[in-house]
C-alpha positions in Angstrom: 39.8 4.3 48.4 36.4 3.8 46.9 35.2 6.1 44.2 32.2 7.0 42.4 32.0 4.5 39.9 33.8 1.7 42.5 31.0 1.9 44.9 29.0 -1.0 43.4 31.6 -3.0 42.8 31.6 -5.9 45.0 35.3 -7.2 44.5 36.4 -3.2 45.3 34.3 -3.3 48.3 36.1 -6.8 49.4 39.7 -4.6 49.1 38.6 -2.4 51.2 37.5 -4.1 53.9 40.4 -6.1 53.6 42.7 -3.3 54.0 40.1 -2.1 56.9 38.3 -4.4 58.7 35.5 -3.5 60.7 35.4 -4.1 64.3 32.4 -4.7 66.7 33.4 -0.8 67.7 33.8 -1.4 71.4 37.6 -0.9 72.9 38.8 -0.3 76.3 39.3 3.1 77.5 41.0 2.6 81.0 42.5 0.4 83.1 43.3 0.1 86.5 46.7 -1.3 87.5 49.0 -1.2 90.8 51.7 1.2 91.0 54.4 -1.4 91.1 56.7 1.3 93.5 53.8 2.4 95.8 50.9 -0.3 94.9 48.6 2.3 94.6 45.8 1.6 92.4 45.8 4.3 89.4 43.5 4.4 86.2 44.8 4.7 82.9 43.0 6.1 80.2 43.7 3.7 77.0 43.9 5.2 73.2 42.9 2.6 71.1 43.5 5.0 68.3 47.2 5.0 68.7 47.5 1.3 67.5 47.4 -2.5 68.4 50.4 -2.8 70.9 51.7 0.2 72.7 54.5 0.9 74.8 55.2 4.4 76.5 56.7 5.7 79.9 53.9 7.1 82.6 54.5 8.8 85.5 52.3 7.0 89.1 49.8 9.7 89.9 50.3 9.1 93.6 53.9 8.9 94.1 55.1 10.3 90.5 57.7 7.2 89.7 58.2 6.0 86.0 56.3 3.0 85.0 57.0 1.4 81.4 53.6 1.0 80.2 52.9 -2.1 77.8 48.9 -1.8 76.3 48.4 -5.1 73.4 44.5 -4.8 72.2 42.4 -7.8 71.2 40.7 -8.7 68.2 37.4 -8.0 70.0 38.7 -4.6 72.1 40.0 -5.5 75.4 43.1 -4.4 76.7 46.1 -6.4 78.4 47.7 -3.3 80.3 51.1 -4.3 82.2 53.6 -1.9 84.3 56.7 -2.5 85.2 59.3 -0.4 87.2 61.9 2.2 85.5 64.6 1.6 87.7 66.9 4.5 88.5 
């Protein structure tokens, strides 16, 4: 964390955006994949907040089956989104 007396220091400046690096500030917000029980498209909403590479259980909109949701984020944003089928 910069302080007061850090701020014009170049070298604590370089730690810092070392330990935070500073994207272009555009990520992905939704998707659109296939249901893979129904194939029904549905849109995701994305949370680039919650880190790099995601994995969490959503339920299809349309027929309300459990997909195992994979989101990985680029460098520059975009999202890979896979879903795969929870068997029973």
């Amino acid at each position: 964390m910069l302080n007061a007396d850090d701020r014009d220091d170049p070298e604590a400046e370089a730690d810092l955006d070392e330990d935070f690096p500073l994207g272009d500030g555009d990520a992905q917000l939704s998707a659109v994949v296939n249901c893979p029980y129904c194939a029904e498209p549905v849109e995701l909403v994305l949370d680039p907040g919650s880190g790099e590479s995601q994995d969490y259980v959503e339920d299809c909109e349309v027929c309300c089956r459990p997909w195992q949701v994979t989101v990985t984020y680029a460098s520059d944003g975009s999202a890979s989104v896979d879903v795969v089928s929870l068997d029973d």
